[in-house]
CHARMM internal coordinates of N, CA and C (Angstrom, degrees):
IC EDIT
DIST 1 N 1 CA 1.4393
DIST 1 CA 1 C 1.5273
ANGL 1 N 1 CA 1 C 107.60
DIST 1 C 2 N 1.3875
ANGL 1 CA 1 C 2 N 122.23
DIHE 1 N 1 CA 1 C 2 N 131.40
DIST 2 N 2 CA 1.1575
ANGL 1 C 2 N 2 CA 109.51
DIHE 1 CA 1 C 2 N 2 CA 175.44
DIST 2 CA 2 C 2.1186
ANGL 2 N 2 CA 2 C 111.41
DIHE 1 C 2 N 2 CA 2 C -123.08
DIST 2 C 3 N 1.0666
ANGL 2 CA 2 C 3 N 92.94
DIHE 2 N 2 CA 2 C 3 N 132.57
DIST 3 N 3 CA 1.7014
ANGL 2 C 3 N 3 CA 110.30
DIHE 2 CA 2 C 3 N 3 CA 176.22
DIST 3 CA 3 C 1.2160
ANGL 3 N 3 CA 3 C 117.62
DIHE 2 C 3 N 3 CA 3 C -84.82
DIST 3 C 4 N 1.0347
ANGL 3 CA 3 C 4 N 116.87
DIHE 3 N 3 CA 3 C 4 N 128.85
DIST 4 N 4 CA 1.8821
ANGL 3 C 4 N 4 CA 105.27
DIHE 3 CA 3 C 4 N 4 CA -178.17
DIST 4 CA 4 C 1.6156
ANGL 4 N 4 CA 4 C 102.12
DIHE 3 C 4 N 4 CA 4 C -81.57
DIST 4 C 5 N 1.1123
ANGL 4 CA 4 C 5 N 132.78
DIHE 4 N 4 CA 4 C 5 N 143.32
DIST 5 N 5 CA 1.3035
ANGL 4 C 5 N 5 CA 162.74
DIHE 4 CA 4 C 5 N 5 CA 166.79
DIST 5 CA 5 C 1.5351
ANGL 5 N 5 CA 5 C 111.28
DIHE 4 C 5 N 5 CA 5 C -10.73
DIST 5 C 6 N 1.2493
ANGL 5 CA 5 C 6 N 119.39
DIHE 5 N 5 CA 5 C 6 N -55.90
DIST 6 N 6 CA 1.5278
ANGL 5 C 6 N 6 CA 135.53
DIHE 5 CA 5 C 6 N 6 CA 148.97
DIST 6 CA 6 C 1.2272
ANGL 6 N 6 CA 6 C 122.21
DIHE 5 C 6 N 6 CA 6 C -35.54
DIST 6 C 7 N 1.2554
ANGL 6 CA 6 C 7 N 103.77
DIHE 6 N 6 CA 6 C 7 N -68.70
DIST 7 N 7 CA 1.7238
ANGL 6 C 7 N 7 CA 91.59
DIHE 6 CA 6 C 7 N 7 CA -173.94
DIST 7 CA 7 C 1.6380
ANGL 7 N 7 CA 7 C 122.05
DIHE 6 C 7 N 7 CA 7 C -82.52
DIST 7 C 8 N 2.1936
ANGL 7 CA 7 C 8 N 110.69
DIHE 7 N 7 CA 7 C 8 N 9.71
DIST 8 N 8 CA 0.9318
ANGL 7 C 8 N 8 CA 109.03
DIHE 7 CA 7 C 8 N 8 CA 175.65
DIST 8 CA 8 C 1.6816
ANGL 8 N 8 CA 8 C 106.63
DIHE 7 C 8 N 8 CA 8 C -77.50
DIST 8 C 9 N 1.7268
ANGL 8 CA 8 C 9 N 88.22
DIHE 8 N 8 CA 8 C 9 N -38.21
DIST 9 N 9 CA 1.7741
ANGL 8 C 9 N 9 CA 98.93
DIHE 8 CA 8 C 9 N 9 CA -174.57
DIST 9 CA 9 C 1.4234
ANGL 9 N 9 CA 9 C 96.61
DIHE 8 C 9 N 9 CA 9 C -40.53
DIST 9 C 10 N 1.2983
ANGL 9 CA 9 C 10 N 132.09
DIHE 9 N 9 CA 9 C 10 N -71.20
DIST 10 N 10 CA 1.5158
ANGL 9 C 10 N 10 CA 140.26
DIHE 9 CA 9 C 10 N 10 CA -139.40
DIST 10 CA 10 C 1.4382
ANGL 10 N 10 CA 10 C 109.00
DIHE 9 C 10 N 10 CA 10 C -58.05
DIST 10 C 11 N 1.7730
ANGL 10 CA 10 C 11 N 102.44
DIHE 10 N 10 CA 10 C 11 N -34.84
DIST 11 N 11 CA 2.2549
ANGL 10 C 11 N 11 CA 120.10
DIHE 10 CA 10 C 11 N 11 CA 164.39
DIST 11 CA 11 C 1.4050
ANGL 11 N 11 CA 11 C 85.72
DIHE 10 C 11 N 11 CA 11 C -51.69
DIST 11 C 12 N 1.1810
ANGL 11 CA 11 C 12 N 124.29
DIHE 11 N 11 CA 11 C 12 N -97.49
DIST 12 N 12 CA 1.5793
ANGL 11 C 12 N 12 CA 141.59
DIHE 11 CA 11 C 12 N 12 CA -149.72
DIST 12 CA 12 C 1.6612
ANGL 12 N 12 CA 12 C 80.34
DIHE 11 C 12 N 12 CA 12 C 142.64
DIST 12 C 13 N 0.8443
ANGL 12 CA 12 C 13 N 143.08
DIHE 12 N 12 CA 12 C 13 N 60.95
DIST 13 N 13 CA 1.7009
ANGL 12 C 13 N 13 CA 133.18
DIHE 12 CA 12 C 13 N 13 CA 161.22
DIST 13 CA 13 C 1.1188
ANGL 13 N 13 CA 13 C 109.74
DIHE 12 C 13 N 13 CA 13 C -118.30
DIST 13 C 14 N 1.0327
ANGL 13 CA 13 C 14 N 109.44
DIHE 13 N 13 CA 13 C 14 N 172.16
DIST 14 N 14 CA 1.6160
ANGL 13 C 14 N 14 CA 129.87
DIHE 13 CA 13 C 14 N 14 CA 171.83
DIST 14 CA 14 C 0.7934
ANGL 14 N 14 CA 14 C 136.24
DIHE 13 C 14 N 14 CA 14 C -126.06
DIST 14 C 15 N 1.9409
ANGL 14 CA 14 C 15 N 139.01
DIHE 14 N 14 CA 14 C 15 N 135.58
DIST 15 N 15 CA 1.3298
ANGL 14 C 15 N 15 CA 127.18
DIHE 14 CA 14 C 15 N 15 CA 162.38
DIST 15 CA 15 C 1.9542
ANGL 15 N 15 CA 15 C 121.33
DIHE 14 C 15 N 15 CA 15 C -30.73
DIST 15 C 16 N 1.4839
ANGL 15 CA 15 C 16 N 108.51
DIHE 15 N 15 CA 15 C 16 N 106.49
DIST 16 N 16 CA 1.1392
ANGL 15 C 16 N 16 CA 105.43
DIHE 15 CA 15 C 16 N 16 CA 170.64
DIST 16 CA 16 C 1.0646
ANGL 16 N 16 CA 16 C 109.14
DIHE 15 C 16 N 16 CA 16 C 111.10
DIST 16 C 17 N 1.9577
ANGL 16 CA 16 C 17 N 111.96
DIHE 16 N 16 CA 16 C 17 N 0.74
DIST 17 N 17 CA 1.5764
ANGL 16 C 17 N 17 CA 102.95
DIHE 16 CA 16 C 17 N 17 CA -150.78
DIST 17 CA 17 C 2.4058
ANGL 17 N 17 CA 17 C 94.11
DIHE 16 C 17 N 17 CA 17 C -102.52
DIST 17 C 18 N 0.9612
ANGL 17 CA 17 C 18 N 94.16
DIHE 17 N 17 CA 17 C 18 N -177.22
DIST 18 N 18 CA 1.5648
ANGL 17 C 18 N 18 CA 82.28
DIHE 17 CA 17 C 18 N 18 CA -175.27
DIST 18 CA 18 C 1.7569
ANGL 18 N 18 CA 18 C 91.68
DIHE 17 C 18 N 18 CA 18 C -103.56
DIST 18 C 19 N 1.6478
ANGL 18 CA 18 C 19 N 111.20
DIHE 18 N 18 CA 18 C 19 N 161.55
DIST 19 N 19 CA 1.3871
ANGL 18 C 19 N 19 CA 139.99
DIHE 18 CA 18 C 19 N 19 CA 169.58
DIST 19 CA 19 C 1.4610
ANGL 19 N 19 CA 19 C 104.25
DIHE 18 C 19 N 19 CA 19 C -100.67
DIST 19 C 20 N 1.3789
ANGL 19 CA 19 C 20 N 102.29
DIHE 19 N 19 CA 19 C 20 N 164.74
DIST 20 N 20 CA 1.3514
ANGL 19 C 20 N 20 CA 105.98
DIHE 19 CA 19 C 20 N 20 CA 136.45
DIST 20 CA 20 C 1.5956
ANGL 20 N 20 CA 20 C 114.16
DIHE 19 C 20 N 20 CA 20 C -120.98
DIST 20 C 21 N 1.0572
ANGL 20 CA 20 C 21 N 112.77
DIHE 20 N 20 CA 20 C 21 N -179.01
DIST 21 N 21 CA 1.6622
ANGL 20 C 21 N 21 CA 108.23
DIHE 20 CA 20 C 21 N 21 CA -173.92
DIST 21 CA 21 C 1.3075
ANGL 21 N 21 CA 21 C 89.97
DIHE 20 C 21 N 21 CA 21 C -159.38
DIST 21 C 22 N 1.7830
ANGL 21 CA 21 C 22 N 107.74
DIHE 21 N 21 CA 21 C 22 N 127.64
DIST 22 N 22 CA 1.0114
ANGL 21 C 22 N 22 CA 150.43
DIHE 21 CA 21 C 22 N 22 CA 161.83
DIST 22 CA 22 C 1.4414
ANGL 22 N 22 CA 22 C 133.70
DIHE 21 C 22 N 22 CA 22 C -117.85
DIST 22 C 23 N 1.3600
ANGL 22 CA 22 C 23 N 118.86
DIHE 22 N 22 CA 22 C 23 N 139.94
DIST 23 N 23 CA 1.8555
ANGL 22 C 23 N 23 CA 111.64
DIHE 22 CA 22 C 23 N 23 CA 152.64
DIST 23 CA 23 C 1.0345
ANGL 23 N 23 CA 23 C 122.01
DIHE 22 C 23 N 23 CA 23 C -89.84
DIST 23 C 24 N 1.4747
ANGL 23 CA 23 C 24 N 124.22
DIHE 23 N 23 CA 23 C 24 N 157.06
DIST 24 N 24 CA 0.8217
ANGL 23 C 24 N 24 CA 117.68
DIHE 23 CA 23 C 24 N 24 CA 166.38
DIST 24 CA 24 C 1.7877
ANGL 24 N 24 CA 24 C 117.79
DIHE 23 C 24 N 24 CA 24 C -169.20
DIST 24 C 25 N 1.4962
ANGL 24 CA 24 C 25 N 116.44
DIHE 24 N 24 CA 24 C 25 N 96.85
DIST 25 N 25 CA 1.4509
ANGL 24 C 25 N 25 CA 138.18
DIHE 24 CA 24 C 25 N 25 CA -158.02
DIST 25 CA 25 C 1.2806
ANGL 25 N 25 CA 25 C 93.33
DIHE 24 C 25 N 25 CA 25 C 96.42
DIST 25 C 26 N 1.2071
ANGL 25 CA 25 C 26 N 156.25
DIHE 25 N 25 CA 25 C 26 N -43.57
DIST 26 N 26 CA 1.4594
ANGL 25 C 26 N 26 CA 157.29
DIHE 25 CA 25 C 26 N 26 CA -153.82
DIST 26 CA 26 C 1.2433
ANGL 26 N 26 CA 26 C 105.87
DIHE 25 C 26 N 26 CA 26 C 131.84
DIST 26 C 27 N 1.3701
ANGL 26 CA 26 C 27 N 128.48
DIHE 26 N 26 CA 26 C 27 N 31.46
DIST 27 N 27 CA 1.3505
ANGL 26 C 27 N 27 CA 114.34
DIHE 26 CA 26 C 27 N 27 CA 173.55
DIST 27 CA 27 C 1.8321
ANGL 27 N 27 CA 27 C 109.59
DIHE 26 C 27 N 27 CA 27 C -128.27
DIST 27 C 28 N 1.2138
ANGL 27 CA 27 C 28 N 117.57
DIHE 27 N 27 CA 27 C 28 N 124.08
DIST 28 N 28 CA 1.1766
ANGL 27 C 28 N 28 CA 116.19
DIHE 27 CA 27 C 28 N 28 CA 178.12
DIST 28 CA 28 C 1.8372
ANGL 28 N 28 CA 28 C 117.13
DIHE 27 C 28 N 28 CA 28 C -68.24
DIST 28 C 29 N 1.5865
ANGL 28 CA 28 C 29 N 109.82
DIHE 28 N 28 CA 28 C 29 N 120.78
DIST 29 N 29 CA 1.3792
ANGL 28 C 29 N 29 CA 114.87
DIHE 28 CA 28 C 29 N 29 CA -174.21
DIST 29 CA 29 C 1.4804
ANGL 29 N 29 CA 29 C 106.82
DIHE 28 C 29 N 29 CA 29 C -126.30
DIST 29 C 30 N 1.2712
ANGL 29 CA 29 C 30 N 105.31
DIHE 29 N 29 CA 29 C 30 N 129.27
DIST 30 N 30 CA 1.6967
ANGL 29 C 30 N 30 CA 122.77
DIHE 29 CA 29 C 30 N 30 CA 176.86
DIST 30 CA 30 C 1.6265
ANGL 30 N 30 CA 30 C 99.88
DIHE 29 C 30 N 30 CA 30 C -115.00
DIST 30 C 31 N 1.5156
ANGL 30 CA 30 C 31 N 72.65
DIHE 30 N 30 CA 30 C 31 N 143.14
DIST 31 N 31 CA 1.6682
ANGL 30 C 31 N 31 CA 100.58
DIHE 30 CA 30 C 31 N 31 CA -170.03
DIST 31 CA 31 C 1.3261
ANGL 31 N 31 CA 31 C 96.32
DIHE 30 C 31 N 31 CA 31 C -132.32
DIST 31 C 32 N 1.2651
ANGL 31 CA 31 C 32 N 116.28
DIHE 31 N 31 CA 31 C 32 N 151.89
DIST 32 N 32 CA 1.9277
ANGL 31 C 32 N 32 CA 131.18
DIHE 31 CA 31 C 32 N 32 CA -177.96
DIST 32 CA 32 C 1.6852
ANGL 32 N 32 CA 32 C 89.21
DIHE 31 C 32 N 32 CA 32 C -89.38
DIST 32 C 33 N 1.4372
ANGL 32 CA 32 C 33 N 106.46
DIHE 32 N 32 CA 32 C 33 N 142.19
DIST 33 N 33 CA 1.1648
ANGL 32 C 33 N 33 CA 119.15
DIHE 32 CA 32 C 33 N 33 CA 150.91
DIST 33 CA 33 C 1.1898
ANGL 33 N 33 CA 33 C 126.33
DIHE 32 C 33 N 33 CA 33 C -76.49
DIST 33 C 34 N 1.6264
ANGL 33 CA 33 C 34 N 123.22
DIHE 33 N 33 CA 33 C 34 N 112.56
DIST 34 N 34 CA 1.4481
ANGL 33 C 34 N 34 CA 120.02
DIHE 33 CA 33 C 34 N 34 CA 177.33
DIST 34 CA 34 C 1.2017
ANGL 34 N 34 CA 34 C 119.83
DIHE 33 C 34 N 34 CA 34 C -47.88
DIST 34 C 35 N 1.4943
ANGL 34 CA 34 C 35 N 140.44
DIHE 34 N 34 CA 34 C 35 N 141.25
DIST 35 N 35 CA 1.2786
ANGL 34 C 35 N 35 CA 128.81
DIHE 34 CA 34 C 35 N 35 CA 138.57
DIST 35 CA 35 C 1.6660
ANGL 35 N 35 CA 35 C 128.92
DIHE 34 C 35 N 35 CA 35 C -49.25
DIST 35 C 36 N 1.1509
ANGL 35 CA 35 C 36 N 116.13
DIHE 35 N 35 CA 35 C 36 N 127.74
DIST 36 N 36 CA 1.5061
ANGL 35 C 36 N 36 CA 123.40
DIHE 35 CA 35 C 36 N 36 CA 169.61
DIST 36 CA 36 C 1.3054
ANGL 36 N 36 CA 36 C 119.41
DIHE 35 C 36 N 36 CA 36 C -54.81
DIST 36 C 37 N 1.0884
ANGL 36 CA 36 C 37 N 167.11
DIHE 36 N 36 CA 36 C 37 N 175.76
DIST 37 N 37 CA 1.1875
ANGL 36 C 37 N 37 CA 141.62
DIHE 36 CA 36 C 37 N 37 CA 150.97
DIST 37 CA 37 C 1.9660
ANGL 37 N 37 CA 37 C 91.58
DIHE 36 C 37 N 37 CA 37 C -130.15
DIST 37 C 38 N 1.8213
ANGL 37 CA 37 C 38 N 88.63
DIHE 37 N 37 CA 37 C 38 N 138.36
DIST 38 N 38 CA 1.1923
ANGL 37 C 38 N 38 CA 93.44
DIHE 37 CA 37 C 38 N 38 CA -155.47
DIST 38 CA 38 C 1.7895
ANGL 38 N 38 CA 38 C 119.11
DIHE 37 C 38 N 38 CA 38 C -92.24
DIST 38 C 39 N 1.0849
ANGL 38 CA 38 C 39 N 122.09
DIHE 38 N 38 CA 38 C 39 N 139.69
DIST 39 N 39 CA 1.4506
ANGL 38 C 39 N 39 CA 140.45
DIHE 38 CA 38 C 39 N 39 CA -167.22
DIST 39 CA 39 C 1.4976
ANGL 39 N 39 CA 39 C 103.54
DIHE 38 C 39 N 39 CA 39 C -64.36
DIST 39 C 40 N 1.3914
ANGL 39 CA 39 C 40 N 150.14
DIHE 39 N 39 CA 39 C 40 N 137.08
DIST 40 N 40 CA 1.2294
ANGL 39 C 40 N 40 CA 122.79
DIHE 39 CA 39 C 40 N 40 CA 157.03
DIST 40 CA 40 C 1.4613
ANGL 40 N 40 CA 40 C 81.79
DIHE 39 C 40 N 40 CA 40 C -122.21
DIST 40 C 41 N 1.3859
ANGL 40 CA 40 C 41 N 114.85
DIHE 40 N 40 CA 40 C 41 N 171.76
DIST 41 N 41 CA 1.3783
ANGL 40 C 41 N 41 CA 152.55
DIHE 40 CA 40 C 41 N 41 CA 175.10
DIST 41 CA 41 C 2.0891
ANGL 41 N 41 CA 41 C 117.39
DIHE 40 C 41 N 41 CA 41 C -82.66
DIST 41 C 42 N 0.8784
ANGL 41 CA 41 C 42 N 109.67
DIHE 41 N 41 CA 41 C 42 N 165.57
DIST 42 N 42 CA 1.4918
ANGL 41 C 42 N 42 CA 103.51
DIHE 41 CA 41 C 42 N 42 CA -173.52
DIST 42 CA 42 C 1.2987
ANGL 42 N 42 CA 42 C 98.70
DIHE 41 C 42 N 42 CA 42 C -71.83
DIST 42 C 43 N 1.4047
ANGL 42 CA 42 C 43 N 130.15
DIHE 42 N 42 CA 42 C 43 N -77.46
DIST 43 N 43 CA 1.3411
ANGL 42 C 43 N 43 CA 149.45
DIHE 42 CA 42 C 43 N 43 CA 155.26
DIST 43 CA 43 C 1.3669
ANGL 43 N 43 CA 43 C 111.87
DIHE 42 C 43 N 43 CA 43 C 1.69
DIST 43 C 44 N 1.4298
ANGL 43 CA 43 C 44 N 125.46
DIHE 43 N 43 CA 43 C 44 N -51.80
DIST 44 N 44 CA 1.0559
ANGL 43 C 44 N 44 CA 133.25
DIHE 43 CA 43 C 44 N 44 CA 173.21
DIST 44 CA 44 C 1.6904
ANGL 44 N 44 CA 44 C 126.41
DIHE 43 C 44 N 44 CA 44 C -81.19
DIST 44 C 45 N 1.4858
ANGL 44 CA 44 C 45 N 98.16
DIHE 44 N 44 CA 44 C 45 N -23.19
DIST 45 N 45 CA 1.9033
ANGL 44 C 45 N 45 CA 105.26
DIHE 44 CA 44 C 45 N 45 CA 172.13
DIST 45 CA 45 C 1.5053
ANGL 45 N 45 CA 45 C 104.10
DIHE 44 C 45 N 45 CA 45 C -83.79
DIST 45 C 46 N 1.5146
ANGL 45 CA 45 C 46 N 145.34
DIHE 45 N 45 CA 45 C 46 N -7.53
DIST 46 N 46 CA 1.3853
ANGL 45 C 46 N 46 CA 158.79
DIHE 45 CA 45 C 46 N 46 CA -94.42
DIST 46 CA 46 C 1.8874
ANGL 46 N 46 CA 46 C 87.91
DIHE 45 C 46 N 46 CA 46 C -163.50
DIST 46 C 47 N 1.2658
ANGL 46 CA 46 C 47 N 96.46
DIHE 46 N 46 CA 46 C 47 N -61.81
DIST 47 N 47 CA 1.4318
ANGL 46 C 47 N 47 CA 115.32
DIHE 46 CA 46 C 47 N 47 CA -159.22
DIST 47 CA 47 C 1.3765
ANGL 47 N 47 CA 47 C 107.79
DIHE 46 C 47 N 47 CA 47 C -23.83
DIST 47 C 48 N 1.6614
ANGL 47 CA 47 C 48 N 146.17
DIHE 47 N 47 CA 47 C 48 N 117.17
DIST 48 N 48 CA 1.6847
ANGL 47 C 48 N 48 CA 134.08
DIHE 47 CA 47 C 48 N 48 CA 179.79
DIST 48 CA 48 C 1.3643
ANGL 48 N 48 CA 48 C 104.31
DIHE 47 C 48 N 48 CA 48 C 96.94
DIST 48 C 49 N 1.0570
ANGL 48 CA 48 C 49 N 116.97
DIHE 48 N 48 CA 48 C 49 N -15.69
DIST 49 N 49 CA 1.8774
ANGL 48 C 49 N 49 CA 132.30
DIHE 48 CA 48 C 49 N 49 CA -157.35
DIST 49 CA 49 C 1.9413
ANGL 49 N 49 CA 49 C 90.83
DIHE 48 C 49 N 49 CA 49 C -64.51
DIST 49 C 50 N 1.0517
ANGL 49 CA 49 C 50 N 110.58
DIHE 49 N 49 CA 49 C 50 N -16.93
DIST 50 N 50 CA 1.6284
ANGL 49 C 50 N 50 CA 114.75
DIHE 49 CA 49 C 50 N 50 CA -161.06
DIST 50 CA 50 C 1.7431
ANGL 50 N 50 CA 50 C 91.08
DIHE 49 C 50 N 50 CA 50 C -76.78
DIST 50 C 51 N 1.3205
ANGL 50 CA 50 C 51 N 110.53
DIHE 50 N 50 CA 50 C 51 N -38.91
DIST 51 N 51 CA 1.4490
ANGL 50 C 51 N 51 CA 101.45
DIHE 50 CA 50 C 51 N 51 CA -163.13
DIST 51 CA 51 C 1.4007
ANGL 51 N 51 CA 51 C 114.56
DIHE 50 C 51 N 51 CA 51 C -83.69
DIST 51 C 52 N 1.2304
ANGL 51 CA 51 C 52 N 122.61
DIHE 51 N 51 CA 51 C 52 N 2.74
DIST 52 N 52 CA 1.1717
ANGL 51 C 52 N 52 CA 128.62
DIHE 51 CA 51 C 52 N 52 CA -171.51
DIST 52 CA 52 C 1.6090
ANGL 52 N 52 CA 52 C 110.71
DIHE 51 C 52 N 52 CA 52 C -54.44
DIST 52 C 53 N 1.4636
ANGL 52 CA 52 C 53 N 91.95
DIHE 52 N 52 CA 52 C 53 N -54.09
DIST 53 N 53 CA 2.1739
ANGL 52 C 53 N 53 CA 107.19
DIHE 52 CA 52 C 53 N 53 CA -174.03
DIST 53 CA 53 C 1.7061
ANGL 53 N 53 CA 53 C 90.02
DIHE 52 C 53 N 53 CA 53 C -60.43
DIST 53 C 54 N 1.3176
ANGL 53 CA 53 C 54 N 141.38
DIHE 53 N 53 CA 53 C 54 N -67.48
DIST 54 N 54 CA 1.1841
ANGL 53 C 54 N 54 CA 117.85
DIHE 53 CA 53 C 54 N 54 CA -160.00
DIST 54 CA 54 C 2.0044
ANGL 54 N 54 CA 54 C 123.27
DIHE 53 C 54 N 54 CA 54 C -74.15
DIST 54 C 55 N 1.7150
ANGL 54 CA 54 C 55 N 90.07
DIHE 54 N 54 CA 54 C 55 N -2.29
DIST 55 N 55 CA 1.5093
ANGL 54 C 55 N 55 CA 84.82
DIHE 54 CA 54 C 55 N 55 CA 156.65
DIST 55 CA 55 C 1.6481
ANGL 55 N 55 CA 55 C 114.91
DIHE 54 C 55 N 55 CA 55 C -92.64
DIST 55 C 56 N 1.1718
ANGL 55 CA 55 C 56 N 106.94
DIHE 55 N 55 CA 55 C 56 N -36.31
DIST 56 N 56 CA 1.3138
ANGL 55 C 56 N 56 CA 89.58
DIHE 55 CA 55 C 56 N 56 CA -176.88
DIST 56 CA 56 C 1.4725
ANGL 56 N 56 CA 56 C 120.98
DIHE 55 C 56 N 56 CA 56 C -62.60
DIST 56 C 57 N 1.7036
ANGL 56 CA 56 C 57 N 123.79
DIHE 56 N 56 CA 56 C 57 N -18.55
DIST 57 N 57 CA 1.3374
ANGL 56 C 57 N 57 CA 113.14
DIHE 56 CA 56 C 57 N 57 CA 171.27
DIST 57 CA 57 C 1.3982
ANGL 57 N 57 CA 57 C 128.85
DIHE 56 C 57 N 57 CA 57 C -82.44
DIST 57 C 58 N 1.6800
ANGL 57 CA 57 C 58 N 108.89
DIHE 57 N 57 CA 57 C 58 N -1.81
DIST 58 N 58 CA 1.4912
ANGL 57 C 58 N 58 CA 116.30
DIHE 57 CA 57 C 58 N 58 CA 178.10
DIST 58 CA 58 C 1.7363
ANGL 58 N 58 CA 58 C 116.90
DIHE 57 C 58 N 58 CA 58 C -99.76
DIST 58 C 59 N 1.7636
ANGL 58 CA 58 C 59 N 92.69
DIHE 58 N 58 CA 58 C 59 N 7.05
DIST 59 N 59 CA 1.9660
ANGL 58 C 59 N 59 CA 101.41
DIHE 58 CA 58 C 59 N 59 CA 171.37
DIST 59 CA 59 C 0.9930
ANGL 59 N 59 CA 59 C 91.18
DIHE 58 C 59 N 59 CA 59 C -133.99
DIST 59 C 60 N 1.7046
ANGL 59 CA 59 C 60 N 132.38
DIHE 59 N 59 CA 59 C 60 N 29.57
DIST 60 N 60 CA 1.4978
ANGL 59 C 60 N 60 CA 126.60
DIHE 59 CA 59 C 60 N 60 CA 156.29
DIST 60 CA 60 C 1.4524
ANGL 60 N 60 CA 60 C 118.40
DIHE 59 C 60 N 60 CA 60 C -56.04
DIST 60 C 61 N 1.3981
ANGL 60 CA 60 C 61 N 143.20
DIHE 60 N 60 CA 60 C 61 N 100.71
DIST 61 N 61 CA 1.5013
ANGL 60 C 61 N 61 CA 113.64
DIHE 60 CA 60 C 61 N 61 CA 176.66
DIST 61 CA 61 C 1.8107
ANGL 61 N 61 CA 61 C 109.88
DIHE 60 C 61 N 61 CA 61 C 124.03
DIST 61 C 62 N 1.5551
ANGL 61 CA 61 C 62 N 92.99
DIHE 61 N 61 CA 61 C 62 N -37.68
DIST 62 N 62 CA 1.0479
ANGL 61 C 62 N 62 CA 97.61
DIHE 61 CA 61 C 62 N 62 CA 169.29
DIST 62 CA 62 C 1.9800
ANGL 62 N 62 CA 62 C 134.36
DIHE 61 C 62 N 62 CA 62 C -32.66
DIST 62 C 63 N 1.0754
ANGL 62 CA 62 C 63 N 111.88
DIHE 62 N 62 CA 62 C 63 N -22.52
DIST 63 N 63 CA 1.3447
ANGL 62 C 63 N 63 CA 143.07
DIHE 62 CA 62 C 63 N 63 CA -172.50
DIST 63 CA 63 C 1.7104
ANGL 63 N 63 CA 63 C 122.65
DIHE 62 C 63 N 63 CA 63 C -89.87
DIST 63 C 64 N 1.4183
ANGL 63 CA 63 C 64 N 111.20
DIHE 63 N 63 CA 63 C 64 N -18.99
DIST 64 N 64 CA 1.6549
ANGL 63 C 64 N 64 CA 115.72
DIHE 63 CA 63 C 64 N 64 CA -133.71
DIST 64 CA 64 C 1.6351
ANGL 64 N 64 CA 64 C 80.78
DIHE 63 C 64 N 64 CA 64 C -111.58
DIST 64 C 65 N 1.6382
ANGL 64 CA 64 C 65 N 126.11
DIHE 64 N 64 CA 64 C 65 N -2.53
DIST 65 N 65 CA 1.3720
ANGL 64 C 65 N 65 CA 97.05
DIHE 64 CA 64 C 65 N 65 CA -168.28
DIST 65 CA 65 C 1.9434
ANGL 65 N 65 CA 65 C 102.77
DIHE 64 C 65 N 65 CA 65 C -102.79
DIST 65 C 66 N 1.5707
ANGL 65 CA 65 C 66 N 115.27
DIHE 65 N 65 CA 65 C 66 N 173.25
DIST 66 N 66 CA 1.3941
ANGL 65 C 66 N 66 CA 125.14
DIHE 65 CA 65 C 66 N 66 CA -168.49
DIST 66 CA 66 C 1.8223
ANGL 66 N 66 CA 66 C 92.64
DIHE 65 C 66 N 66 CA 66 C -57.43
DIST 66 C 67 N 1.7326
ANGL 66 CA 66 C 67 N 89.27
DIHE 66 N 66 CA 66 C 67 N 141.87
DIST 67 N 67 CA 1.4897
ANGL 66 C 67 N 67 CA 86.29
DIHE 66 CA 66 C 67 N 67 CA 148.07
DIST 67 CA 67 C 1.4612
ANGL 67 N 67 CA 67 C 150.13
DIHE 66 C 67 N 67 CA 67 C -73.14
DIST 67 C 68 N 1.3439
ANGL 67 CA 67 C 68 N 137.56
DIHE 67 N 67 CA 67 C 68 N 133.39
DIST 68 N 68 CA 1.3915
ANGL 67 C 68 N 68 CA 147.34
DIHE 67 CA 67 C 68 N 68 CA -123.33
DIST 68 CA 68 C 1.8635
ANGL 68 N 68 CA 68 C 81.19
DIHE 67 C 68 N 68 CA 68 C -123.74
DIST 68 C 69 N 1.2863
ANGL 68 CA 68 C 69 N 152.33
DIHE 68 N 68 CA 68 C 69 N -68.43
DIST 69 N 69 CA 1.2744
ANGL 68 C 69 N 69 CA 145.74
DIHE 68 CA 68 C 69 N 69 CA 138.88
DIST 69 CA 69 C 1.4516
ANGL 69 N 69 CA 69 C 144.54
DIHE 68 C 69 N 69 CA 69 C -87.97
DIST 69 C 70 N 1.4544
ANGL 69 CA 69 C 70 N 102.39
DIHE 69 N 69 CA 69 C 70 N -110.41
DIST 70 N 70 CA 1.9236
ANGL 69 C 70 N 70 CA 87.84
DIHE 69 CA 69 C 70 N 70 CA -175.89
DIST 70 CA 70 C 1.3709
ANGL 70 N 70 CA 70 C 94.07
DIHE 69 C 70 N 70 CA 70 C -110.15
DIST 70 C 71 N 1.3075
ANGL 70 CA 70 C 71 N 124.63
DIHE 70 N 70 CA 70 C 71 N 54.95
DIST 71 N 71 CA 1.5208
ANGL 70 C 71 N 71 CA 124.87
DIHE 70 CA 70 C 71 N 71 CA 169.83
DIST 71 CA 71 C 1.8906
ANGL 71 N 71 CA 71 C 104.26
DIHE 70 C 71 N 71 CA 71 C -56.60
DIST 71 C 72 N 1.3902
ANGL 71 CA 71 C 72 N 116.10
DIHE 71 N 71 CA 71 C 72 N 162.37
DIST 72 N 72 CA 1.1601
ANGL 71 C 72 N 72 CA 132.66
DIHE 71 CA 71 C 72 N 72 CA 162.47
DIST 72 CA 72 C 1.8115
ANGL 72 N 72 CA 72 C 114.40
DIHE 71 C 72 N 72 CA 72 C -91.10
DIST 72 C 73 N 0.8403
ANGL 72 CA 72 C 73 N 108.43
DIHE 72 N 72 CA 72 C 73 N 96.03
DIST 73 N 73 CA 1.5958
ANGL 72 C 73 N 73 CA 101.89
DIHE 72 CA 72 C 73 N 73 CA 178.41
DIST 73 CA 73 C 1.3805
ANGL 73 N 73 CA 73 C 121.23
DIHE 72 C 73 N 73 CA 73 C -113.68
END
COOR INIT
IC SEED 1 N 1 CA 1 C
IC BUILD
């Protein structure tokens, strides 16, 4: 089925986005599927979190030398 662009705006949908499709009295009604918005876990917000300390000690310093032009320091 295709919707022209307009009357997706006016749903809140989107090109590409999914419906649902229902009857209801005899009239066919599409509805946008909400997005879920997704849960993550600690473990998973964390995840890489280990490498952080050995980056931050290999751009330790990075900062400390004279300015070379019209830097802001």
């Amino acid at each position: 089925m295709t919707i022209p662009p307009a009357i997706l705006k006016l749903m809140g949908a989107e090109v590409g986005g999914e419906l649902v499709l229902a009857v209801r009295d005899g009239t066919l009604v599409a509805s946008p599927v909400k997005a879920e918005h997704r849960r993550y876990s600690l473990a998973e917000l964390l995840e890489g979190s280990e490498d952080l300390d050995g980056l931050s000690r290999e751009i330790d310093g990075f900062g400390d030398g004279e300015a070379m032009g019209k830097e802001v320091l």
